[in-house]
Backbone as JSON Lines, residues from 0, in Angstrom:
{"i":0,"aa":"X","n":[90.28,199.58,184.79],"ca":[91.27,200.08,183.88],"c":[92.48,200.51,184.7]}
{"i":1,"aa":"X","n":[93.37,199.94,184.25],"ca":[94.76,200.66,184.46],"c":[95.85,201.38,183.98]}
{"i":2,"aa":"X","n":[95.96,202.66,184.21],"ca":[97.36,203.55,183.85],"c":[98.6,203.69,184.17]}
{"i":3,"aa":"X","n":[99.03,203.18,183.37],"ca":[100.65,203.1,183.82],"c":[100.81,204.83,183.78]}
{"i":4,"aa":"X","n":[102.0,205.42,184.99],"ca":[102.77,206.81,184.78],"c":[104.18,206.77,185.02]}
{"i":5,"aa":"X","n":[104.63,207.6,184.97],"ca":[105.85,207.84,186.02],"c":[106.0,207.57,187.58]}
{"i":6,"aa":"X","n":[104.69,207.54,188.09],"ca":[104.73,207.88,189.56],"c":[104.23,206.33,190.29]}
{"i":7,"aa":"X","n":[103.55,206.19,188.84],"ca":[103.23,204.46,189.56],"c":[101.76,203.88,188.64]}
{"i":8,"aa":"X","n":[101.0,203.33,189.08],"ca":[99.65,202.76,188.41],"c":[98.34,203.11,188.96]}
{"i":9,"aa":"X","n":[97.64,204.05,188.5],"ca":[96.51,204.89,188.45],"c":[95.48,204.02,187.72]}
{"i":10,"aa":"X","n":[94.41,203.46,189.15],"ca":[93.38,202.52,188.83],"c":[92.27,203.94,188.2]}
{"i":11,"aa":"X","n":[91.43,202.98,187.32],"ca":[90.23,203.96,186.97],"c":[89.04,203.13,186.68]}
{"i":12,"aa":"X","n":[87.96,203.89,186.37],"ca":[86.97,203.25,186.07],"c":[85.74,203.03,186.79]}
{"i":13,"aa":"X","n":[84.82,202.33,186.89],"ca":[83.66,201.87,187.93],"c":[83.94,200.93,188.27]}
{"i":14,"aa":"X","n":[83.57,201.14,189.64],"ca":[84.4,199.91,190.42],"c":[83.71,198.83,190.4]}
{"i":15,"aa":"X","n":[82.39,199.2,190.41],"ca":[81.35,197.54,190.67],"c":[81.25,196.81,189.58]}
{"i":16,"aa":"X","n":[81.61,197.46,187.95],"ca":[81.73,196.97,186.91],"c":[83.17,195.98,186.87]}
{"i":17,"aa":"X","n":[84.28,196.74,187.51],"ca":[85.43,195.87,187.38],"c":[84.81,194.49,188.47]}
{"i":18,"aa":"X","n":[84.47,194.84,189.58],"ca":[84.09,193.58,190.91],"c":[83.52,192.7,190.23]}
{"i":19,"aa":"X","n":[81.77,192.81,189.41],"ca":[81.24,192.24,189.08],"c":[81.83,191.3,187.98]}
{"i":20,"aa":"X","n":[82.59,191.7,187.1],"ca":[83.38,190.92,185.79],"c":[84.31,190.41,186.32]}
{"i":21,"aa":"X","n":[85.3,190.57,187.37],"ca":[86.56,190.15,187.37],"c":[86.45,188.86,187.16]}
{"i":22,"aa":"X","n":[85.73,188.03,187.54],"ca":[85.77,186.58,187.72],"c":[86.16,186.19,185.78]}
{"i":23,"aa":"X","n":[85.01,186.91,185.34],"ca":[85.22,186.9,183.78],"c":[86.26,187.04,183.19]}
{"i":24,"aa":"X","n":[87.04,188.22,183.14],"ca":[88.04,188.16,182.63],"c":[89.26,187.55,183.18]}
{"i":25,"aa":"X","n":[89.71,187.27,184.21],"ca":[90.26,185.94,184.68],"c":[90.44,184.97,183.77]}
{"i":26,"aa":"X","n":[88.72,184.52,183.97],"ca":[88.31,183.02,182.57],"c":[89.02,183.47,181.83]}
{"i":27,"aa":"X","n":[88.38,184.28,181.03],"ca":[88.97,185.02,179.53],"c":[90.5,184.86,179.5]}
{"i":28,"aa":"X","n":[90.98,185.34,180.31],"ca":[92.72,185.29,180.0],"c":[93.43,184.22,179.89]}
{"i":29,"aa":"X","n":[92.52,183.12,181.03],"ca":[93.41,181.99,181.06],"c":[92.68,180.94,179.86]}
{"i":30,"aa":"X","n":[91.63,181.25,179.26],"ca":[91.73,180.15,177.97],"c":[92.51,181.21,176.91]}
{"i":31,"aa":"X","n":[92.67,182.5,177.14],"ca":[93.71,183.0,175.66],"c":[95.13,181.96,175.96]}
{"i":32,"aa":"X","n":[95.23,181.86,177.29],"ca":[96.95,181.43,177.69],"c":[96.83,180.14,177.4]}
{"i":33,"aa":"X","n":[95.59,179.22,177.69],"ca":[95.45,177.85,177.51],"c":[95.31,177.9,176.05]}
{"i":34,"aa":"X","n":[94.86,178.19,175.06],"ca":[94.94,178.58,173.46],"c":[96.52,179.03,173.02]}
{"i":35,"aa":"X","n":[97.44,179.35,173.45],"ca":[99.02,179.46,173.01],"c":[99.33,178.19,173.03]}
{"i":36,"aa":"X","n":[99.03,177.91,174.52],"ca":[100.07,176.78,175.02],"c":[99.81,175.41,174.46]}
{"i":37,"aa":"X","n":[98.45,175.69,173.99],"ca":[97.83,174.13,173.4],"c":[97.71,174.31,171.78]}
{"i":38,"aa":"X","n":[98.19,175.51,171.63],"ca":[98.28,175.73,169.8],"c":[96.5,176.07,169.04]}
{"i":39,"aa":"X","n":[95.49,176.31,170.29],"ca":[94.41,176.26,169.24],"c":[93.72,177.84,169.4]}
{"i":40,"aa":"X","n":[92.67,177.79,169.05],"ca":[91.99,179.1,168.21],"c":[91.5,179.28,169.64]}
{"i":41,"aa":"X","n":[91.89,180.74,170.42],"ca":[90.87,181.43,171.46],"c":[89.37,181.72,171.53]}
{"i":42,"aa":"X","n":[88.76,181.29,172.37],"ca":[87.3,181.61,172.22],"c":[86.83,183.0,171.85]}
{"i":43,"aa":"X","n":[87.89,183.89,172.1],"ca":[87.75,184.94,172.04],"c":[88.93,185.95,170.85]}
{"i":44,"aa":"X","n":[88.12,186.0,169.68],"ca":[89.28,185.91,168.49],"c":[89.66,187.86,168.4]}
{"i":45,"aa":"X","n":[90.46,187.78,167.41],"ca":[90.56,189.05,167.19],"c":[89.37,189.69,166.32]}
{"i":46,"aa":"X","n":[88.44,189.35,165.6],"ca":[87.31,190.09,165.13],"c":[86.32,190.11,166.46]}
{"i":47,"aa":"X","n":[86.09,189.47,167.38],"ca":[85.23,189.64,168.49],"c":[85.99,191.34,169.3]}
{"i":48,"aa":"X","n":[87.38,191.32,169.05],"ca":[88.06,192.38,170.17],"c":[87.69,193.55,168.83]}
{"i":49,"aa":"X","n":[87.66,193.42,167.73],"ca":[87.51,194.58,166.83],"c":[85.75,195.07,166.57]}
{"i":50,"aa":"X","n":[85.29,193.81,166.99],"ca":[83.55,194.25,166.7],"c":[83.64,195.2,168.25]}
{"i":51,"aa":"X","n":[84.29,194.88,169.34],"ca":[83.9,195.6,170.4],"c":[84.0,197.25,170.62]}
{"i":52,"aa":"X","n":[85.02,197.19,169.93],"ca":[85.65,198.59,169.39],"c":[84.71,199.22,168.68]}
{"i":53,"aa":"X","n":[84.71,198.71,167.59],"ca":[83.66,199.74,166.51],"c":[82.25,199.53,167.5]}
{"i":54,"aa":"X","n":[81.42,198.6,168.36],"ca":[80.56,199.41,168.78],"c":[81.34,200.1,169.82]}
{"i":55,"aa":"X","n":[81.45,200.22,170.69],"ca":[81.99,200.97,171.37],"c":[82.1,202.81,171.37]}
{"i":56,"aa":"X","n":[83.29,202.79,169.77],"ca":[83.23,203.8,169.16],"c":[82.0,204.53,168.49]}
{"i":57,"aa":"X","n":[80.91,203.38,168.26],"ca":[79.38,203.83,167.63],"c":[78.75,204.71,168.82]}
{"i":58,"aa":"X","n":[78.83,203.71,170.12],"ca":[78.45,204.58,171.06],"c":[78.61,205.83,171.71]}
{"i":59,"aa":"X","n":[79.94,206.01,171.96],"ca":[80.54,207.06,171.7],"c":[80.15,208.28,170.74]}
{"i":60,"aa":"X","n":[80.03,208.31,169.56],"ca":[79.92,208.82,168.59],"c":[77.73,209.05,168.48]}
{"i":61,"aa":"X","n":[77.33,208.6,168.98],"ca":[75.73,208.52,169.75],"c":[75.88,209.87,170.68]}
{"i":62,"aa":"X","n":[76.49,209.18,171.27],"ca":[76.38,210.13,173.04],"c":[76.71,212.06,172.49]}
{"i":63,"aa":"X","n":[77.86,211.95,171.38],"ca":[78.25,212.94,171.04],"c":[77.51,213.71,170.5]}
{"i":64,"aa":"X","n":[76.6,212.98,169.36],"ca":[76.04,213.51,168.44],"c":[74.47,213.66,168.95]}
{"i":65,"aa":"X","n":[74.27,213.12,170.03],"ca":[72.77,213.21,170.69],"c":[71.72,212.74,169.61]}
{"i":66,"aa":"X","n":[72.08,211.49,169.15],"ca":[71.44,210.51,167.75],"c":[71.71,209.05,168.0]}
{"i":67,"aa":"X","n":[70.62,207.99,167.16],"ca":[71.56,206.7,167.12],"c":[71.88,206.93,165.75]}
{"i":68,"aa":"X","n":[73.15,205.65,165.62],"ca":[73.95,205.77,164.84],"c":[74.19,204.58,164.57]}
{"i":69,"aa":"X","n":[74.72,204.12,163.59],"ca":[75.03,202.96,162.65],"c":[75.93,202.38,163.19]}
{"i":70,"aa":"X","n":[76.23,200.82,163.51],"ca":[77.41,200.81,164.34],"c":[77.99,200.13,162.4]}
{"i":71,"aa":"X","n":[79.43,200.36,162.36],"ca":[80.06,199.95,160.49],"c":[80.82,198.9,161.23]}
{"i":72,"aa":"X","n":[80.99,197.63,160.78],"ca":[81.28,196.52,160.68],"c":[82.32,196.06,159.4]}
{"i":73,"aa":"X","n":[83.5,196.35,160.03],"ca":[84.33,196.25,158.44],"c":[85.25,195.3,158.82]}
């Protein structure tokens, strides 16, 4: 993860998680860019980036509540 500030760009996160994926999201970016440029549908759509979120947020909302929890799918 990266933070943009005033002072400059403040890396964050786990590092062996970013090492281990990078190769991945690489891929990932360059078929979103190959999907503009060639006019077709990304492998990776906008309900895949919104299911990630709501679990995400389910989890979150777990950890908080010291429960599982429903992940809502809308």
């Amino acid at each position: 993860m990266a933070l943009g500030t005033k002072t400059g760009v403040r890396y964050g996160g786990i590092q062996w998680f970013q090492k281990r994926f990078y190769d991945a999201y690489v891929e990932e970016d360059n078929w979103f860019i190959r999907s503009i440029i060639e006019d077709k549908r990304p492998l990776v759509t906008e309900i895949d980036g919104l299911r990630v979120v709501q679990i995400a947020e389910a989890c979150w909302r777990s950890f908080k509540e010291g429960r599982p929890v429903d992940v809502e799918l809308r």
